[in-house]
N, C-alpha and C positions, 0 to 999 in steps of 0.2 A: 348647548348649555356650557356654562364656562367654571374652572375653579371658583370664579369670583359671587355666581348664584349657589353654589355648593356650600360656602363660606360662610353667605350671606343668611342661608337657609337655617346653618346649624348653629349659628353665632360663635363663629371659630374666623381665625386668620389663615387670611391664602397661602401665606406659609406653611402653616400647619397641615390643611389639607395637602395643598402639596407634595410636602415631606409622606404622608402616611399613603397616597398614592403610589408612591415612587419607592417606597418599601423602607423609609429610612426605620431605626428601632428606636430612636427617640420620641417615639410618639406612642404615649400610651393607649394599651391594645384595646380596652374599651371604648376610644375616640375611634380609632383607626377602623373598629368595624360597624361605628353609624357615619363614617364617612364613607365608606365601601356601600353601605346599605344605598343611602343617599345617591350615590355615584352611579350605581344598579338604575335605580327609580327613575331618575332622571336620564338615564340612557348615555350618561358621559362618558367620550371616547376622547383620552390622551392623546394629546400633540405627539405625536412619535419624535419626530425632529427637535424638539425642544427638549423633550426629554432625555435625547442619545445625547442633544447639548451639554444636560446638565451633567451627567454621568461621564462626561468625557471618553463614552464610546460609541460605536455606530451597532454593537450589537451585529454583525455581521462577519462571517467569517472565509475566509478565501479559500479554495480548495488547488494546488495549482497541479494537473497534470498535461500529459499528451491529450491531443486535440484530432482530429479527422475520421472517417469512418473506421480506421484499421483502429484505431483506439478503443472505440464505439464496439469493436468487434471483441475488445480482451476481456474477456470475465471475469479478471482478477482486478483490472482498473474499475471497471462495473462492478463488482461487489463490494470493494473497498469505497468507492464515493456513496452508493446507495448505504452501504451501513455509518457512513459518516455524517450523511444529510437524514439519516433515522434519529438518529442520535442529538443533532443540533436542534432539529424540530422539536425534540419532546424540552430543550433547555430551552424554548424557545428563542432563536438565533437565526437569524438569515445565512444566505450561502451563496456566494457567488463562484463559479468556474473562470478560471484564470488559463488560456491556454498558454502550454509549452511549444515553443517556437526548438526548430532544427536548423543548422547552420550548413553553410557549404561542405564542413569537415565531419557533419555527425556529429556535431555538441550541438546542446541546449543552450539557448541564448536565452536573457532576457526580454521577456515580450512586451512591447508598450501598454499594453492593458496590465500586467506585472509591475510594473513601474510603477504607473500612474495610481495604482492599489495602494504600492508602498508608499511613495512619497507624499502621498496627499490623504496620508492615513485614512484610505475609502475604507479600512477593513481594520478588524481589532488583531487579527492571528491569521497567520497562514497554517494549513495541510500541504504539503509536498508529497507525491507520488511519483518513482522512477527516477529520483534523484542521480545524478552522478558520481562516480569516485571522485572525481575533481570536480565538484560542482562550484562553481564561481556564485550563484546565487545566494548559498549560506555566508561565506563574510558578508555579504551585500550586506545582508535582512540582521546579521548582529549588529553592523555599523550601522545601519537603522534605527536599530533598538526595536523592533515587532516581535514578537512573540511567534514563534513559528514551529513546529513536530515534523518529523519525517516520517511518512508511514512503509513500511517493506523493503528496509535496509537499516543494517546497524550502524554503519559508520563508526568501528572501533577505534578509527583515527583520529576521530572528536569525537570527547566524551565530553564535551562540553553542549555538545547540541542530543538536543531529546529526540532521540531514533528509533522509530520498533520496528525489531525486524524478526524472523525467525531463529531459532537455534542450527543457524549451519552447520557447524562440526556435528551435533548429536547424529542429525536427517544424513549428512554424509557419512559417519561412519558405520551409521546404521545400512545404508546401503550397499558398501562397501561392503561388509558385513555379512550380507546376504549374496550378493554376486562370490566373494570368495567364499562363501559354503558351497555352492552352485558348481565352484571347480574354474571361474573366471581368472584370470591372470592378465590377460592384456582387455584395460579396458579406456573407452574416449566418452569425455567430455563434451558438449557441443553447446558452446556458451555466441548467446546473442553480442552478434558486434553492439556497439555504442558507449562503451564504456559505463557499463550502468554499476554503481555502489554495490547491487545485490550480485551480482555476479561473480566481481571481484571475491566478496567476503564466501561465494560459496564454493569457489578456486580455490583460494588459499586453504580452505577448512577439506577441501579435497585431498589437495597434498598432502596437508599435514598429516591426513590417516594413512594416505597409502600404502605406505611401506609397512607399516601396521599389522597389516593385512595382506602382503608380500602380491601386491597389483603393481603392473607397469602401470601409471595413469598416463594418460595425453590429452591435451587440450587444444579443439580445434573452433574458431569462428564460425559464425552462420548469422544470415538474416533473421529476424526476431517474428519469424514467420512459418506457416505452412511450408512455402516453398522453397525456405532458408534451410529447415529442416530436410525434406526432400531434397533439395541440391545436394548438401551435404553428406549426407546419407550414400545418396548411389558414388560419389567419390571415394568414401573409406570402402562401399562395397565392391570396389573395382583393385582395390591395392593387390599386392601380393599375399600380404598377411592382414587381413581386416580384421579390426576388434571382436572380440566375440562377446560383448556388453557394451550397448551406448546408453550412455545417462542425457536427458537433454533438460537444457533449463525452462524450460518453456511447454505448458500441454501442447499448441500448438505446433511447437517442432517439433514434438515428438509426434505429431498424427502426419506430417510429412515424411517424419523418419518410415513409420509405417508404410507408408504408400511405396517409398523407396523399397523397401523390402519385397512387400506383395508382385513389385517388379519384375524381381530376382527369384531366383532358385530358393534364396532362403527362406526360410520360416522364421517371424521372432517368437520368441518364447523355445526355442527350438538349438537353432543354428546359432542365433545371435539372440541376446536378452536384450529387451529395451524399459526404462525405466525412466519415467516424465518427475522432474523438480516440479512442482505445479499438478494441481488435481482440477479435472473438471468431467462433468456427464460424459461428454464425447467419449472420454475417456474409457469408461465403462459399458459403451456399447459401439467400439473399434470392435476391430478382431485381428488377434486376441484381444479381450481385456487390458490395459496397461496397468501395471504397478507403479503406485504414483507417491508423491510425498504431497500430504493437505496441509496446508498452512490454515490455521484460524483467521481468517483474512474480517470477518464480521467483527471477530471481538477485538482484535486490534485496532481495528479503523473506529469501533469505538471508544476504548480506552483511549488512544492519540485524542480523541474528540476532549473527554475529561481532562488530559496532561494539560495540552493549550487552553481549553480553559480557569483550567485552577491557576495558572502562569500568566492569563488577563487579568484574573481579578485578586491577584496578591495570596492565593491560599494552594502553595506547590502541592502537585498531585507528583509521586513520587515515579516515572516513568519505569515498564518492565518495559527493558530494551529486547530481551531473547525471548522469544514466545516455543514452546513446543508445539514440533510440528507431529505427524500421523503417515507412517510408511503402510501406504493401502494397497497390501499385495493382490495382484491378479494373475491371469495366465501369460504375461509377456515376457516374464524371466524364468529361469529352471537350469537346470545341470545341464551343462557343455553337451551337445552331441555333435559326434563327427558328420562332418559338413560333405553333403552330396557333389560331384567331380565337374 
């Protein structure tokens, strides 16, 4: 059945029907729901394509992260696209995955499926996840003109682009905070290589406290892994003077850090405090316990959802760029004890 027996039925013009399908508000509400009725009865099902025609969008929206199993494996890229694709479903919106390509240097490059998204406007808005400190993608997608959010980094160095990220300095000094009550003094870092946006912002918000709170800080590299973790790990446990507090950006490296430990003579929670940027289960049934910092990673990835669409459709949603986060203490930090010979 066609707009034009719907028309013909109600003795109205295919325009009209049209318009009151399609949701316009010039069509008074009394007509618009015997053409709804009408529409019901007869079982008519809208041209989708004709319709994203008229509206000049596709109704679809692009999610762009890392791609492979180790991706498949992060619980944070996994809860952040699941609470993003919750969220479009109920606007009713499609979703397509866009993967992140890695270059010979460790930067993100533009992927042809990325591209060909943007420039042939397959898509109304991009999601980015694990964006870059120098991310070359974001001028791309302005000189574009696409509407696009960043989810899990703030990007203080453009405020021009819509970022949610956590409140770094609060979760860092809070930590901080806690290891110097503990009696900490020399503490490290262990920030995933790749140049990731979130990283940088939660280094920087490191320093700034440290001295705050009278800590040597140091900042060491690592694979954005178990094993990145664990490499790491038995290297500072090998120094002369090993930290006696490691913070790691990652749940993941932090359950490598762990294992490193278990290695060793030390104990964390003990010898050495270990404290994960990132919360996850595992987390909670390691041993020790880790204390962890939880990001609301759910309602972020859906607020982002709301920002870029109120920014499709002309009606700005005002973005919170710093989200609070939740320092969830367990048994892996506590007061310095003298370290067995």
């Amino acid at each position: 059945m066609s707009l034009r027996y719907i028309a013909a039925s109600l003795g109205l013009s295919v325009t009209t029907v049209s318009r009151a399908l399609a949701g316009y508000s010039d069509v008074a509400e009394e007509t618009r729901k015997r053409i709804k009725a009408e529409a019901e009865r007869i079982g008519y099902v809208p041209n989708a394509i004709a319709r994203r025609l008229q509206k000049g969008r596709t109704d679809t929206i692009g999610i762009v992260a890392p791609t492979g199993l180790d991706a498949v494996a992060d619980v944070y890229l996994y809860t952040a696209f699941a609470a993003a694709w919750t969220r479009l479903a109920e606007l009713d919106r499609d979703l397509v995955l866009l993967p992140t390509v890695v270059g010979d240097d460790g930067s993100e490059i533009q992927s042809r499926p990325f591209r060909r998204a943007v420039e042939e406007r397959r898509v109304d808005g991009l999601l980015l996840l694990r964006t870059l400190s120098d991310d070359r993608r974001l001028p791309f997608l302005r000189d574009a003109k696409i509407p696009f959010v960043v989810i899990g980094a703030e990007h203080v160095d453009r405020p021009e682009v819509n970022a949610i990220g956590i409140d770094d300095v609060a979760a860092s000094d809070e930590i901080l905070a806690r290891l110097a009550g503990f009696g900490h003094r020399r503490v490290t870092i262990v920030v995933p290589e790749g140049g990731f946006a979130f990283a940088r912002s939660r280094t920087d918000a490191f320093a700034a406290r440290a001295s705050a709170h009278s800590i040597e800080l140091r900042s060491v590299p690592g694979s954005f892994c178990e094993e990145g973790g664990r490499a790491v790990t038995a290297r500072l446990l090998a120094e002369d003077q090993p930290p006696t507090a490691i913070v790691y950006y990652a749940y993941r490296m932090a359950l490598g850090g762990l294992r490193a430990l278990s290695d060793s003579v030390l104990v964390a929670g003990r010898h050495v405090s270990v404290v994960s940027f990132g919360d996850n289960v595992n987390l909670l049934y390691s041993s020790p316990p880790v204390t962890a910092v939880r990001a609301p990673i759910d309602e972020m990835a859906r607020h982002a959802v709301d920002v870029l669409i109120g920014e499709i459709e002309g009606r700005p949603v005002e973005a919170i760029r710093r989200w609070p986060a939740t320092l969830v203490r367990r048994q892996s930090d506590g007061p310095l004890v003298t370290r067995p010979n």
